[in-house]
N, C-alpha and C positions, 0 to 999 in steps of 0.2 A: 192335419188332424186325422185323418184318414189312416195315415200309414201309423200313428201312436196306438189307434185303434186295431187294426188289424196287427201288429207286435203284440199286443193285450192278450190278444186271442191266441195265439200262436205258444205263449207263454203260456197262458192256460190250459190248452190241450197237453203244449211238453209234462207238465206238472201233472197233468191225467195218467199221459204215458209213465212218467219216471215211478208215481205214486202205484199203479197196477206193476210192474216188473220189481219194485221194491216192497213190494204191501207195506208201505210209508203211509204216512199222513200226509195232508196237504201242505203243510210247513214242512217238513222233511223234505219234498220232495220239491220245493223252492229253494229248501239249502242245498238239495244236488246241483240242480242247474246251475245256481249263483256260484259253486266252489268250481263243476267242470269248466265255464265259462273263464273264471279268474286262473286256471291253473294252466288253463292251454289259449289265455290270449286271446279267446275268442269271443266278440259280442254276444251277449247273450240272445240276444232276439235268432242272430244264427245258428246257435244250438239247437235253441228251442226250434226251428225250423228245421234241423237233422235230425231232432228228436221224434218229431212229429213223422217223422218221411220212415223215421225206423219202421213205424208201428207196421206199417204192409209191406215192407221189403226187406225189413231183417238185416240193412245195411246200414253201416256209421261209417265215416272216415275214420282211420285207424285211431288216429291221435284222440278223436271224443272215444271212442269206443272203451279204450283201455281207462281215461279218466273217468268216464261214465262207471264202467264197472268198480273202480275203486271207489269212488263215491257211493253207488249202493251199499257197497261191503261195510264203508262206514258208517253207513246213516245209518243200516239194520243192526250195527253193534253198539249205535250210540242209542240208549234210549231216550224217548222227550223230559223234560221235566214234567214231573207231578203225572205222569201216565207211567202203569203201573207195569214192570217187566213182566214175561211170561215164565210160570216154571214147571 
């Protein structure tokens, strides 16, 4: 129970991080994680524990780093439904 709990959180913070480097929304920034996660194989609780470690060190392993950025790229050009683009 412990460890579902502390994943929770860990998750939560990643979604903090991805949502401030992408000025996402909170659902935005659940689809980054859930697509870097399925695109490179990797559990998402240990993204989101890379993610979280970026925020003071400014380091990813390569392989998130590069899907992490294309995922921003797309999330900021996909707009949400029923929220309204910028012009």
């Amino acid at each position: 129970m412990q460890v579902a709990v502390h994943a929770h959180a860990v998750v939560d913070q990643a979604i903090g991080v991805v949502i401030a480097m992408g000025r996402l929304t909170p659902e935005q920034g659940w689809e980054v994680l859930r697509k870097v996660s399925q695109h490179t194989n990797i559990k998402l609780r240990t993204v989101a524990e890379h993610v979280v470690d970026f925020a003071p060190t400014q380091q990813l392993p390569a392989e998130l780093h590069d899907e992490l950025q294309r995922q921003l790229i797309h999330a900021a050009r996909t707009p949400e439904p029923g929220r309204n683009t910028p012009q």
